[in-house]
C-alpha positions as CSV (number, residue, x, y, z in Angstrom):
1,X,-32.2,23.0,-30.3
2,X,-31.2,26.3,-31.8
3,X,-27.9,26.6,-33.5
4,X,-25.5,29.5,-32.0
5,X,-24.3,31.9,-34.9
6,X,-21.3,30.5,-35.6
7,X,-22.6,27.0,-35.8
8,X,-25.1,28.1,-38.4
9,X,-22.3,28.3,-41.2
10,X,-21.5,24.8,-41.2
11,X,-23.8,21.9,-42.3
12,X,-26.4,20.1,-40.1
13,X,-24.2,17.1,-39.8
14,X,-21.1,18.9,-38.7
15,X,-22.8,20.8,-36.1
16,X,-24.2,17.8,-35.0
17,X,-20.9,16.0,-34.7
18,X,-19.9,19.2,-32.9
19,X,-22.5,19.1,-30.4
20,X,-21.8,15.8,-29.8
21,X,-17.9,16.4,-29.6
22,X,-19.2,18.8,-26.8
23,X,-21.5,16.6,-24.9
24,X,-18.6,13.8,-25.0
25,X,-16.1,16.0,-23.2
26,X,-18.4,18.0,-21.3
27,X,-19.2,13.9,-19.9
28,X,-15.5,13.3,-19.1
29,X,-15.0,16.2,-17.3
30,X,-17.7,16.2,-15.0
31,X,-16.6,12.7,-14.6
32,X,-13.5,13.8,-14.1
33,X,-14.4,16.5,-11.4
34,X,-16.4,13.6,-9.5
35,X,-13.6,11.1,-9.0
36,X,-11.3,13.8,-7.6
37,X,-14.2,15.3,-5.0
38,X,-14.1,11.6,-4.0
39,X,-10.4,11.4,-3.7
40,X,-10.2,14.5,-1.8
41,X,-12.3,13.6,0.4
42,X,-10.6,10.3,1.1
43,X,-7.3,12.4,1.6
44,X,-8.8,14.9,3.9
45,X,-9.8,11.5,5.5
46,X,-6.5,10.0,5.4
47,X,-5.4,13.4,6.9
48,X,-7.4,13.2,9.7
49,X,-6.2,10.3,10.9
50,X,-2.7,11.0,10.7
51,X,-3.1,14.5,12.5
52,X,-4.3,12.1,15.5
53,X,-0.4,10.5,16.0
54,X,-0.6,12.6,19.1
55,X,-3.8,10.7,20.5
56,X,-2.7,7.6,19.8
57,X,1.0,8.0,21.2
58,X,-0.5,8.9,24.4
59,X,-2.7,5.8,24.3
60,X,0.6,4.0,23.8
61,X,1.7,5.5,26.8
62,X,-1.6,4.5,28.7
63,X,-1.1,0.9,27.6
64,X,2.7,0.9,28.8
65,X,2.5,2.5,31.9
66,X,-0.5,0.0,32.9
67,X,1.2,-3.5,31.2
68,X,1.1,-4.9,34.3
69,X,-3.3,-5.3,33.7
70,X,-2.3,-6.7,29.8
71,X,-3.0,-10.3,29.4
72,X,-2.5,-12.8,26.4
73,X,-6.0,-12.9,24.6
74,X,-7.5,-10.3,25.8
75,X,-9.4,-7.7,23.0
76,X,-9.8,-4.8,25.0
77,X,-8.6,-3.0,27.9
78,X,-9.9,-0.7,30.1
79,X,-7.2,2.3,31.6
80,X,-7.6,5.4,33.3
81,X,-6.4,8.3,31.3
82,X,-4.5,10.8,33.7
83,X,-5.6,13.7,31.3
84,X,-9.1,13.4,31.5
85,X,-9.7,10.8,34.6
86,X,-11.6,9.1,32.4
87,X,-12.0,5.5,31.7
88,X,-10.8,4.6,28.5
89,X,-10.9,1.0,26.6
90,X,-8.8,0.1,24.3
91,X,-9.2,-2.6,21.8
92,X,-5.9,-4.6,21.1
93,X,-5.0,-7.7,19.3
94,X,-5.8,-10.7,20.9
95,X,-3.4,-13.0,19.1
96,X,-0.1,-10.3,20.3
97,X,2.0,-10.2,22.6
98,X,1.9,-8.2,25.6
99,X,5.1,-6.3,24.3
100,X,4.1,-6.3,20.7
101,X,0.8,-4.9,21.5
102,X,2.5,-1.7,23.0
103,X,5.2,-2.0,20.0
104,X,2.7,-1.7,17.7
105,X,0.9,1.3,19.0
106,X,4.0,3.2,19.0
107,X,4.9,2.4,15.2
108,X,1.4,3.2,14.4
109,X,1.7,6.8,15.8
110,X,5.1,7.2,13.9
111,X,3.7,5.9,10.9
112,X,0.6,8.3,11.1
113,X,3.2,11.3,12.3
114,X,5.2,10.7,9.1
115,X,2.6,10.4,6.6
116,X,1.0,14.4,7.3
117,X,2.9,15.9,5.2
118,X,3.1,13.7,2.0
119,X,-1.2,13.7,2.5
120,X,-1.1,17.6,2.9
121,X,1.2,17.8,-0.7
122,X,-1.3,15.2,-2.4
123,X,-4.2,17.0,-1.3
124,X,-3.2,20.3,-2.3
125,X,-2.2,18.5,-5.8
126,X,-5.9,17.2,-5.9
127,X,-7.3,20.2,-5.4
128,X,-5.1,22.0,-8.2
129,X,-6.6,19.7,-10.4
130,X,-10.1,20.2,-9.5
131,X,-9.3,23.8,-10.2
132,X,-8.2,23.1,-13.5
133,X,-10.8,20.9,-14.3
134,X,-13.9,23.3,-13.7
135,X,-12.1,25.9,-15.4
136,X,-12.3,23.6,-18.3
137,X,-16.0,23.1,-17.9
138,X,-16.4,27.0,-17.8
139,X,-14.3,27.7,-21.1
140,X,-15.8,24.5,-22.2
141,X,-19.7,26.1,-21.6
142,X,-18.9,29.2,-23.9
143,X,-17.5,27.5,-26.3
144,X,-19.2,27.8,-29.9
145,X,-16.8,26.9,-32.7
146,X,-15.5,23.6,-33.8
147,X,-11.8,25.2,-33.8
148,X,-12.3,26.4,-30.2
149,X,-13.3,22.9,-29.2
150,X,-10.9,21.1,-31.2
151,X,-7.9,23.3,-29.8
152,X,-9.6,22.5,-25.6
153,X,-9.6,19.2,-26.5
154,X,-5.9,19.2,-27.4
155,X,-4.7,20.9,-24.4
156,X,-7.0,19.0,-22.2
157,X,-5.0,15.9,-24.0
158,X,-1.7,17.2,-23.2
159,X,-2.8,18.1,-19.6
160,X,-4.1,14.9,-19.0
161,X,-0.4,13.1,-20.4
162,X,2.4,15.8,-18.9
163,X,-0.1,14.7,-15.4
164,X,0.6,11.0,-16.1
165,X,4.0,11.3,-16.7
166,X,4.4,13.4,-13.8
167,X,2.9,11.0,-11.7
168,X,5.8,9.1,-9.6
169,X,6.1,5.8,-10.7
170,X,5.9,3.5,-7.8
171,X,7.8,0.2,-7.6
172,X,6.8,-2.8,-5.8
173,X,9.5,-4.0,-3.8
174,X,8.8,-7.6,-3.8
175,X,7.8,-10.5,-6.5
176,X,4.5,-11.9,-5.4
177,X,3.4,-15.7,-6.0
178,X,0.0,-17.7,-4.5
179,X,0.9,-21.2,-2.8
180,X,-1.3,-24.2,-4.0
181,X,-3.7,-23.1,-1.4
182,X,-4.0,-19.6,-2.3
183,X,-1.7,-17.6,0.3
184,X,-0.1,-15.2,-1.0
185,X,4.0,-15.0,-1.3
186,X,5.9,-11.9,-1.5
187,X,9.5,-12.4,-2.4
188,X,12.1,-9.4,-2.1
189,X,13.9,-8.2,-4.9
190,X,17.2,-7.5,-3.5
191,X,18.8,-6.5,0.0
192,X,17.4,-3.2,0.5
193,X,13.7,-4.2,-0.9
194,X,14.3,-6.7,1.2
195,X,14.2,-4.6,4.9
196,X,11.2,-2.6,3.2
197,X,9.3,-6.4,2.6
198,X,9.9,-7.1,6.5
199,X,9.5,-4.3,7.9
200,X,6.8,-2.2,6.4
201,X,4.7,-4.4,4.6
202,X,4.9,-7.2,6.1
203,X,2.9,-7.7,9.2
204,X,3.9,-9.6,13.0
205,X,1.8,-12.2,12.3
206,X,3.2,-12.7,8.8
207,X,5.1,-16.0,8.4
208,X,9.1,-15.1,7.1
209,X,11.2,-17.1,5.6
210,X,15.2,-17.1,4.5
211,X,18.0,-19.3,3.7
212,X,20.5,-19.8,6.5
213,X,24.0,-19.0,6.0
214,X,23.6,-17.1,2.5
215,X,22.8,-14.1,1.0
216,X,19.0,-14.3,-0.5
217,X,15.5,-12.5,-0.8
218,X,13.3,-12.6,2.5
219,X,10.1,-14.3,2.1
220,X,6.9,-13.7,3.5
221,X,3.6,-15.4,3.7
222,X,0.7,-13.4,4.1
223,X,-1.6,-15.2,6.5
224,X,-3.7,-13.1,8.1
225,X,-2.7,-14.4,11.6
226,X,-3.1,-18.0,10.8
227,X,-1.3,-20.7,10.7
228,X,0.2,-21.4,7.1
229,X,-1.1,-24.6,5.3
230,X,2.2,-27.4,4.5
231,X,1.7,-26.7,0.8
232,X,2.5,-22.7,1.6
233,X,5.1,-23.7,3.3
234,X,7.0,-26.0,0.8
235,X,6.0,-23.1,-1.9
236,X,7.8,-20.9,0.5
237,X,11.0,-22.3,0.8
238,X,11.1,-23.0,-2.6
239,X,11.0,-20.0,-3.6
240,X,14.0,-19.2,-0.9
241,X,16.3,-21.3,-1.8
242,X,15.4,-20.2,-5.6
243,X,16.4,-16.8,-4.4
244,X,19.5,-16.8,-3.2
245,X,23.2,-17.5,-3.6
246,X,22.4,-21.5,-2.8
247,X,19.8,-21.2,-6.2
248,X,22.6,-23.5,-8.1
249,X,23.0,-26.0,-4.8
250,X,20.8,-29.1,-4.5
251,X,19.5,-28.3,-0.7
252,X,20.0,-25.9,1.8
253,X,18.8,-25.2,5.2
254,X,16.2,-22.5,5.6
255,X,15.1,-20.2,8.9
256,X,11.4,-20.1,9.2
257,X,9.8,-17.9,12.0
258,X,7.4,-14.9,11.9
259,X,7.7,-11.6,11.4
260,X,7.5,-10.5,15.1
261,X,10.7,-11.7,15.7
262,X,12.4,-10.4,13.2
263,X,14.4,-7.5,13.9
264,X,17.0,-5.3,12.9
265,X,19.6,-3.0,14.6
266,X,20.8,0.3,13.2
267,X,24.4,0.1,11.9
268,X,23.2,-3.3,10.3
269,X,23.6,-3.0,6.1
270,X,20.5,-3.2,4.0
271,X,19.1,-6.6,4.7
272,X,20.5,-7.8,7.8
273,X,18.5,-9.2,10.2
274,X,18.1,-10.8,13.8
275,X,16.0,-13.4,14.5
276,X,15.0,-13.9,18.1
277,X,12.7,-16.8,17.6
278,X,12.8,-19.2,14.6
279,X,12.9,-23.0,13.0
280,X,15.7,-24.6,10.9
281,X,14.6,-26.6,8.2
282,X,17.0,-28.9,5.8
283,X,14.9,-28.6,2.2
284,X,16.1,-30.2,-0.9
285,X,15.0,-28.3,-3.9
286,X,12.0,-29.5,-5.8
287,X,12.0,-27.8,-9.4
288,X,8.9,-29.6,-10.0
289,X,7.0,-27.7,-7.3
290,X,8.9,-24.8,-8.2
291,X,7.9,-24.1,-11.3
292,X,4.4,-24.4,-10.7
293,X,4.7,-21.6,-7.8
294,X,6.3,-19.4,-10.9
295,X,3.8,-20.1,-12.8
296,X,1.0,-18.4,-10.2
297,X,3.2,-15.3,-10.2
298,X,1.3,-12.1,-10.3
């Protein structure tokens, strides 16, 4: 390799450890520049799917205005679609309701209505930052001086932190412990974390759980739509009645039902609930079994 001018002041070793400086950062961008291709082409993804809320509203209102042909079990259905006069199938959850099968294809078009503009801002950030990146690549290419390169490296550095601490901070609304068997238990943190653990993570099938008569932290066993193991379910209400106003009583009782009836009506306050559906069960607490559960916290 022939030195450029400038690099033919220095010794051999320092335009060595230049070149190698170079190579190194040239190696970062480029990584750089492939992760966010990748996650711009997940977002444009992700956007696609949201800009389909219409599509799948009006296959809501296909599977509504033919409920009468829903049965329990079934994993498909097949409607005619007064648009097109096509047939159309439909694949729905066997293990829901009738209702909650149409319920849940309306909150799915909400959900994918809300979420197009917060993918259009993040994909227009991604894209800024590709920009910047291959403009760093470029001034990075004519770069022949160890100054140059030192001083692209710094503001690369200080790019790359005012980015990071830009970056909203996202907190996790709920505590989240694994029952002897392995399920996993999410635990709100207080009343409002509380309506956002029930009702936008966790799922119908989801097994909830909260002390009767007291203010406390819903929890939620993620099972996948099966039936929770007895272990989970001790873990559970452990952790219940550890989180809440009866944590300093010796036993309480406790409201166990699943997340499909679970509801909650609009002038309630943060973490009010109705339960149309659920079991009453008189626990005493076990700090035995308790502390193990803390000690599987994540």
């Amino acid at each position: 390799m022939t030195l450029s001018e400038p690099l033919q002041n220095i010794s051999k070793d320092e335009a060595l450890a230049f070149i190698q400086k170079k190579n190194l950062i040239l190696k970062l961008l480029v990584k750089k520049e492939k992760s966010l291709l990748n996650a711009i082409l997940k977002t444009e993804n992700r956007l696609q799917e949201c800009l389909s809320w219409e599509s799948v509203f009006h296959q809501a209102e296909l599977l509504k205005a033919n409920f009468h042909l829903l049965k329990q079990g079934q994993s498909q259905i097949s409607v005619e679609d007064w648009m097109t006069g096509q047939l159309l199938i439909l694949k729905i959850d066997p293990s829901q309701h009738c209702q909650d099968i149409i319920k849940a294809w309306y909150k799915k078009a909400k959900k994918l209505k809300r979420g197009i503009d917060p993918q259009r801002v993040y994909l227009e950030r991604l894209k800024d930052q590709l920009n910047q990146i291959r403009n760093q690549i470029e001034q990075l290419n004519t770069i022949t001086c160890l100054e140059e390169l030192n001083h692209l490296d710094s503001r690369m550095t200080q790019s790359n932190k005012i980015a990071s601490e830009s970056k909203p901070k996202t907190k996790v609304c709920y505590l989240e412990f694994r029952s002897a068997s392995g399920l996993p238990i999410l635990v709100g943190r207080n009343a409002k974390d509380n309506d956002i653990l029930t009702f936008t993570v966790a799922h119908g099938n989801d097994w909830w759980m909260h002390v009767r008569g007291a203010p406390g932290s819903h929890v939620v066993i993620r099972t996948k739509g099966k039936e929770p193991d007895e272990e989970a379910i001790q873990d559970a209400i452990q952790l219940a009645l550890d989180r809440s106003k009866l944590k300093n009583v010796r036993e309480g009782e406790v409201c166990i039902t699943q997340k499909k009836f679970v509801s909650q009506s609009k002038r309630a306050k943060p973490g009010q609930v109705q339960v149309s559906k659920h079991s009453l069960i008189w626990a005493t607490k076990d700090e035995a079994r308790l502390q193990l559960v803390k000690k599987r916290q994540f």
